[in-house]
C-alpha positions as CSV (number, residue, x, y, z in Angstrom):
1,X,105.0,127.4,58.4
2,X,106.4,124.5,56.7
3,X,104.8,122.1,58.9
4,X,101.4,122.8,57.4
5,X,101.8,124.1,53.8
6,X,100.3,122.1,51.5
7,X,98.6,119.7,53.4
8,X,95.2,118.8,53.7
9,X,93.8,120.3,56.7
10,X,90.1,120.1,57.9
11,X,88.5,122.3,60.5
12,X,85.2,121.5,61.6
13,X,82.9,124.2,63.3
14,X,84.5,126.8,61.5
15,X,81.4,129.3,60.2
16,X,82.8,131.2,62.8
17,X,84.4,132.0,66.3
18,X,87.5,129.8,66.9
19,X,87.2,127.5,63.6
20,X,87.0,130.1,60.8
21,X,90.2,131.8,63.1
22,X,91.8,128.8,62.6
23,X,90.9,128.2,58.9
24,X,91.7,131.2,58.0
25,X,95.1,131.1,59.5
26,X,95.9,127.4,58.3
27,X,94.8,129.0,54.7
28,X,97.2,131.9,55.7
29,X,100.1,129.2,56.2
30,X,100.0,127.7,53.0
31,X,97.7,124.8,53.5
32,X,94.6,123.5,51.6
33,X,91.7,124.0,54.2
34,X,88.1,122.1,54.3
35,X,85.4,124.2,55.8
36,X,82.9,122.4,58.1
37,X,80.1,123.6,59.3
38,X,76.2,122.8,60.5
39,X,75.5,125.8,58.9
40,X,76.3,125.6,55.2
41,X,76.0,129.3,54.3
42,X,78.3,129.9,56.9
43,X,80.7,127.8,55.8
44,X,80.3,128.7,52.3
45,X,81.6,132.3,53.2
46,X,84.6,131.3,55.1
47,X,85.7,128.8,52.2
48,X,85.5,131.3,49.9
49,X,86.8,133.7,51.5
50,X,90.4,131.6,52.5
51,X,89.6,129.9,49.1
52,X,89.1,126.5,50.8
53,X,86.7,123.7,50.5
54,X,82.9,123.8,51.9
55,X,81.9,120.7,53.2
56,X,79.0,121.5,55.6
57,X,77.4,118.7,57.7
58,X,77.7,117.0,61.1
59,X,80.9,117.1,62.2
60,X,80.7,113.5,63.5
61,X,80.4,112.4,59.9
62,X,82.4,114.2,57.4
63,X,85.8,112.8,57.6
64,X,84.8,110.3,54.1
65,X,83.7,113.2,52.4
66,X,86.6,115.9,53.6
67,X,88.9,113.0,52.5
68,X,87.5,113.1,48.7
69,X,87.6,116.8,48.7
70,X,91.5,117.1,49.8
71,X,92.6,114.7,47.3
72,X,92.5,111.8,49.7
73,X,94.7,112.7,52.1
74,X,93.9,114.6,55.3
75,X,96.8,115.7,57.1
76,X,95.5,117.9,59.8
77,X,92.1,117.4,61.5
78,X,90.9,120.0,63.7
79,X,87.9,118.7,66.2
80,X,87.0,122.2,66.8
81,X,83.0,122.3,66.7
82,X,81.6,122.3,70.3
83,X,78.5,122.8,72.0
84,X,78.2,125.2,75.4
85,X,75.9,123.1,77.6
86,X,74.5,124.9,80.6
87,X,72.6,123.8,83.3
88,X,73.1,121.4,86.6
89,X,72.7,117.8,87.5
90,X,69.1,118.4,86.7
91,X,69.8,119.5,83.3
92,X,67.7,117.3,80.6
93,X,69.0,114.0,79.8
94,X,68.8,115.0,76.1
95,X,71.1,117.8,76.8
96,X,73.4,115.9,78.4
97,X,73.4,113.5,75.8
98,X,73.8,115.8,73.2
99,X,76.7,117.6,74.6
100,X,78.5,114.0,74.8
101,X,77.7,113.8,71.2
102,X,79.3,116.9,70.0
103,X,81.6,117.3,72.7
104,X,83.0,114.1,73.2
105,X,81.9,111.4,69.9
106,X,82.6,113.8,67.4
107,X,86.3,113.6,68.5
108,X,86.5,110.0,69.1
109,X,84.3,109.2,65.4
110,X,86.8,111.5,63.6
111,X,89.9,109.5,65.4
112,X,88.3,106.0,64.4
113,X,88.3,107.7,60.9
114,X,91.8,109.0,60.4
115,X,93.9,107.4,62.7
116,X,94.6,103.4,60.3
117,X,95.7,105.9,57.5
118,X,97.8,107.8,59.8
119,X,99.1,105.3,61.6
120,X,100.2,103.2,58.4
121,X,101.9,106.2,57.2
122,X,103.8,107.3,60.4
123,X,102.2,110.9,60.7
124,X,99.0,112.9,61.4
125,X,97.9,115.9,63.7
126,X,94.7,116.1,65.7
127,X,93.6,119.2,67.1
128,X,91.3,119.3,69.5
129,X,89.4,122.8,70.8
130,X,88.5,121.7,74.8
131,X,88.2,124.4,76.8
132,X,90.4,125.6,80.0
133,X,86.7,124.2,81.6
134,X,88.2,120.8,80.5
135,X,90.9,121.2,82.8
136,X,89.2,123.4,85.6
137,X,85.5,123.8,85.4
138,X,83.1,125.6,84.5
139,X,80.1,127.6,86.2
140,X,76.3,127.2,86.0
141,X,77.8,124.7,83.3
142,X,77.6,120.9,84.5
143,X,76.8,119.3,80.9
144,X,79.8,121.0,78.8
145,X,82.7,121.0,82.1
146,X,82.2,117.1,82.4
147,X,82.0,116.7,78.5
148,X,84.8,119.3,78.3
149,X,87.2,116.9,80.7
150,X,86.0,114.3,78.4
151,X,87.5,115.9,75.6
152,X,90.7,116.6,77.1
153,X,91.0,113.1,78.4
154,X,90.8,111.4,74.9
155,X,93.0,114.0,73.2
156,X,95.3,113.5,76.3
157,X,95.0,109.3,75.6
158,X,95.3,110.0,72.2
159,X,98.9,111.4,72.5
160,X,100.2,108.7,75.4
161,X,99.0,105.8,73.0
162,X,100.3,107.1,69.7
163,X,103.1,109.4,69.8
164,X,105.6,106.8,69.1
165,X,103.6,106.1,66.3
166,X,104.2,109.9,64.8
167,X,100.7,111.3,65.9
168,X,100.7,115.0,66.9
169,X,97.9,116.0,68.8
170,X,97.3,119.0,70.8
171,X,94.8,120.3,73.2
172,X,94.0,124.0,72.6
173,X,92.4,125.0,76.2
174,X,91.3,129.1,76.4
175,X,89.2,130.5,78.5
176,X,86.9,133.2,77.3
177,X,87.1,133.4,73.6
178,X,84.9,136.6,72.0
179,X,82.4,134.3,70.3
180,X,78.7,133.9,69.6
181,X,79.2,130.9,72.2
182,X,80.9,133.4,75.0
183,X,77.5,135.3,74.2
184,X,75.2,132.1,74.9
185,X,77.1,131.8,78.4
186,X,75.1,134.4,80.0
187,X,75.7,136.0,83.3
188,X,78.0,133.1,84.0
189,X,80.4,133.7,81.4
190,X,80.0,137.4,82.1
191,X,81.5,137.0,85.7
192,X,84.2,134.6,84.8
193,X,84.9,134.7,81.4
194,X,84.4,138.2,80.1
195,X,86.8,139.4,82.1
196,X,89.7,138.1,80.4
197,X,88.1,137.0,76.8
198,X,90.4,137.0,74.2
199,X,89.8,137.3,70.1
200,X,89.5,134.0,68.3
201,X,92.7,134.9,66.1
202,X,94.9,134.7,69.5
203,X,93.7,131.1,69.9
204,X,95.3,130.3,66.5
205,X,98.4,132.3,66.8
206,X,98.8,130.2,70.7
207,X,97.9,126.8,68.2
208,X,100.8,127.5,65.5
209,X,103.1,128.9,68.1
210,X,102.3,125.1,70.1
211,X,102.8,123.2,66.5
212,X,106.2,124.9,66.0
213,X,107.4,123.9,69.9
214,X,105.8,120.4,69.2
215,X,103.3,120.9,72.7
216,X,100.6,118.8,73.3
217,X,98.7,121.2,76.0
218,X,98.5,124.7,74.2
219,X,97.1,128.0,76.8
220,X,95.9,130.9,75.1
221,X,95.7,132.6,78.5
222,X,98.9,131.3,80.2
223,X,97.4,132.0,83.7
224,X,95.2,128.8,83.3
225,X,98.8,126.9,83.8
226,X,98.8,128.6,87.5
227,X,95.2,127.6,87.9
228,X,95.9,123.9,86.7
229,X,98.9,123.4,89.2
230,X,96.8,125.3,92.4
231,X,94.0,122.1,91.5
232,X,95.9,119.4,91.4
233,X,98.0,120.6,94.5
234,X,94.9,121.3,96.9
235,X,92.0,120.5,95.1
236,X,90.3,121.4,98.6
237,X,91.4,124.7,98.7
238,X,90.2,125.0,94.6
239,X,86.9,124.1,95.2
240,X,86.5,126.7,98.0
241,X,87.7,129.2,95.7
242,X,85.7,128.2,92.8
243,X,82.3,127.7,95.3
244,X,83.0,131.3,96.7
245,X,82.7,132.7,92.8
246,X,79.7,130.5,92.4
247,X,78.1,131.8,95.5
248,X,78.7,135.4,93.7
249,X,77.2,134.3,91.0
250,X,74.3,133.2,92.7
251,X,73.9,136.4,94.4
252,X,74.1,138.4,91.7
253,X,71.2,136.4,90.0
């Protein structure tokens, strides 16, 4: 794709799941990939295998460093690592708080980063992984569906604020993905997710198919779409559906 070959493209979160999908295929396209990851072995094996750039670390605080290792130049930043949060309103204050962090800051530090570069310049693309639970919810799940919506909001203000400006963004929303993090879900994610899950390298294919048709909102599973519309139309009638698949879940607990 001609959009992407050659530039400087950093994916954070991507030992695995959705962000080494994505690096790989970036890598596939042409462009020269940095490989971010908490777990530096991980991301190691998935730079060499694409024959990227490792830079392991918080994803909060690698943007200088991925920077210096592309040359100087990033042209494609992909705010993919994420954090699946369970729990309720009663969930640990430290959880919540670190789900903001990674879900949330990571996104908004990485933007504070690239965006006076990209702006000067008159181009940039920010990728952002939410979720489908950023635009509907999510299940047994309070701390990642508000964080989620959180994510989705500032990719969503990201695009009304700078698009004039030649900033691409787009918000890649699945539902189930076939990850270790659709694992982690538990019998939630087995009752809603599951179902449906989809391999990581279909999220990437729905991303480049979205970056050659210039979308901001990219659906791996197009039904989401349907879902979106019923929510906003009779949020009433959504909820009751939604409560009536949490009271199975319940049940089946």
């Amino acid at each position: 794709m001609g959009v992407v070959r050659g530039a400087g493209v950093v994916v954070t979160g991507a030992g695995g799941g959705i962000g080494a999908a994505l690096a790989r295929r970036f890598a596939a396209e042409g462009a020269r990939v940095v490989v971010n990851d908490l777990d530096a072995d991980k991301a190691a094996a998935v730079a060499e295998e694409i024959g990227g750039i490792a830079v392991p670390g918080d994803a909060s605080s690698i943007v200088g460093e991925a920077r210096d290792a592309l040359g100087g130049t990033v042209d494609v930043y992909c705010a993919n690592a994420g954090l699946a949060s369970g729990g309720s309103e009663a969930a640990d204050e430290k959880v919540w708080a670190l789900a903001w962090d990674v879900n949330v800051m990571a996104h908004v530090r990485a933007a504070h980063e690239l965006l006076p570069e990209w702006l000067e310049r008159g181009s940039g693309r920010f990728v952002s992984t939410v979720s489908a639970a950023g635009l509907l919810t999510m299940i047994g799940a309070a701390p990642y569906s508000v964080t989620k919506h959180g994510a989705y909001a500032f990719a969503e203000w990201l695009s009304l604020t700078y698009r004039h400006r030649g900033l691409k963004v787009h918000a890649v929303c699945p539902q189930g993905v076939r990850t270790d993090m659709l694992a982690g879900t538990g019998s939630a994610g087995d009752l809603v997710l599951a179902p449906t899950a989809i391999e990581p390298e279909a999220v990437a294919d729905a991303l480049f198919q979205g970056i050659e048709e210039d979308r901001f909102l990219i659906l791996p599973h197009p039904e989401v779409a349907g879902y979106y519309r019923a929510r906003a139309a009779d949020p009433d009638q959504w909820l009751t559906g939604m409560n009536h698949i949490q009271q199975k879940w319940e049940a089946a607990g």
